[in-house]
N, C-alpha and C positions, 0 to 999 in steps of 0.2 A: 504494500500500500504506500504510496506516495506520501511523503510526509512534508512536501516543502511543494511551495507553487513554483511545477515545472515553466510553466509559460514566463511567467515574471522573471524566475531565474537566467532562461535562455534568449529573454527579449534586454533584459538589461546586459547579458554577454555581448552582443550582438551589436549593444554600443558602445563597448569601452572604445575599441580602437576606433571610432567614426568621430569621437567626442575632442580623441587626444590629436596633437602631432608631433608627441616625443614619449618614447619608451617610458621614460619616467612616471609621465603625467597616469599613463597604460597603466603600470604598477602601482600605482596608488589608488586608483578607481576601481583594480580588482582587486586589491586587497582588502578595499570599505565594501565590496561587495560581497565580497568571502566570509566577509565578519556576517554580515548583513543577513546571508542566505544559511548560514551555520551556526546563528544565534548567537553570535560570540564564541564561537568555538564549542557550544555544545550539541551540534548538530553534523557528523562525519561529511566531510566532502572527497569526490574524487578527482583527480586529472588524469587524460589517457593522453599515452606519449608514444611518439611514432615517426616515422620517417617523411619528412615531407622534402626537405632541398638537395639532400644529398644524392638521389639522382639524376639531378644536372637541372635546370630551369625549366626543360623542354617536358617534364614529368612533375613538377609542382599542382599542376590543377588533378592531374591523375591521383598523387598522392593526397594530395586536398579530403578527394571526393572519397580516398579510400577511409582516411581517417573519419571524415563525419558519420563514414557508412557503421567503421567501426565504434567508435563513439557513443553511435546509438543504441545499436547492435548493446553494449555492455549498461547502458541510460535501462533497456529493457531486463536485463540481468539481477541488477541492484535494487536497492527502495533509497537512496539517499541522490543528492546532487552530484553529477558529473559533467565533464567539463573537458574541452580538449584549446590545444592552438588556434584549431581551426570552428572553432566558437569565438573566438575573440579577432583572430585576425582573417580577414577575407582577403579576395583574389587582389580587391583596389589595396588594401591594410598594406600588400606584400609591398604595393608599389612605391604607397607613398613611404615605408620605413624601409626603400630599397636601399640606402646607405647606412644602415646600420652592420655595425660588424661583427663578427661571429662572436666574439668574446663577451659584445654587448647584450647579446641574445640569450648567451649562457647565463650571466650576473642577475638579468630580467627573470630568468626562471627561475635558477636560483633561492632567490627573493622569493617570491611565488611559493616555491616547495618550503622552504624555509619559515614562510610566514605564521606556521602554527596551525593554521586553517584547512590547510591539504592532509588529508589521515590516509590516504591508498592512491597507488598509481598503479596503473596499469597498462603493461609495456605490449603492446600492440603486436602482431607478427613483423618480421625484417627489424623491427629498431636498433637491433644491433648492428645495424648499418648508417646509421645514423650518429655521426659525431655530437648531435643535438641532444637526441635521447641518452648514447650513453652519459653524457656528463648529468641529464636527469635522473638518469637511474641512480650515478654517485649520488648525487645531490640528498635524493630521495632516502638514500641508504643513510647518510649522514644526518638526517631531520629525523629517522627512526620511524619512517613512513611505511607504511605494510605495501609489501611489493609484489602484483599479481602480474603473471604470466597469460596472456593470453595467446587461444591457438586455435588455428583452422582444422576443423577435423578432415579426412578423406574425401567422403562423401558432401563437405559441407565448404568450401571454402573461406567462408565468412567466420569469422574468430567468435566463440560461443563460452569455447571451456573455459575456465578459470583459474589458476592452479596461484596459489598465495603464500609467500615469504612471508613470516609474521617477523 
């Protein structure tokens, strides 16, 4: 059972990055909103982590689409709030913070996992391909974030199972 208003939660995602035009401004708006959706931290939040740049630019909207697929995909799994990149940042998001640097992107999530407000993450299939993901998964590991596996079954290619690091 749903315990938090799915709609509000993924309408206010939706505008962090349309609101801001600096990373910064980004990280502060989700993390009033983290507070916000998680009662102050006594309500579990998730972020799903995934590969989205690291196969070349010509594959960003592909990986995009894979992510929200899966996202959702694990939104139906759960009862609590979850949450990916590609909730906050969109195809324009990419453009307009197309000069930010990789390092800046790490320190941003970072932040984010660090914030107290993320209690699980869940590593998407490929993310270990992803220079992005692994520093989230550090990240993750270091916040003492409970760390789920997910995975495509044979039959099923879409990521379902769950398998959790506590």
């Amino acid at each position: 059972m749903e315990s938090y208003d799915k709609a509000y939660f993924l309408g206010r995602l939706s505008e962090v990055s349309r609101k801001n035009n600096d990373l910064s401004g980004v990280g502060r708006e989700l993390i009033a909103l983290l507070n916000d959706i998680s009662s102050g931290g006594r309500v579990k939040v998730g972020y799903v982590s995934g590969i989205i740049t690291s196969d070349g630019k010509e594959h960003i909207d592909r990986n995009i689409a894979l992510l929200k697929r899966n996202t959702s995909r694990i939104r139906e799994a759960v009862d609590f709030p979850v949450f990916s990149a590609a909730d906050i940042f969109h195809n324009e998001s990419y453009d307009k913070f197309d000069g930010i640097e990789e390092h800046e992107w790490y320190a941003f999530w970072k932040n984010i996992l660090k914030s107290g407000y993320v209690a699980e993450i869940f590593m998407t299939p490929r993310w270990e391909h992803s220079a992005g993901a692994k520093d989230e998964f550090a990240a993750a590991g270091e916040a003492g974030i409970v760390v789920n596996h997910t995975f495509a079954s044979p039959d099923n290619p879409e990521p379902i199972d769950i398998d959790s690091e506590a």
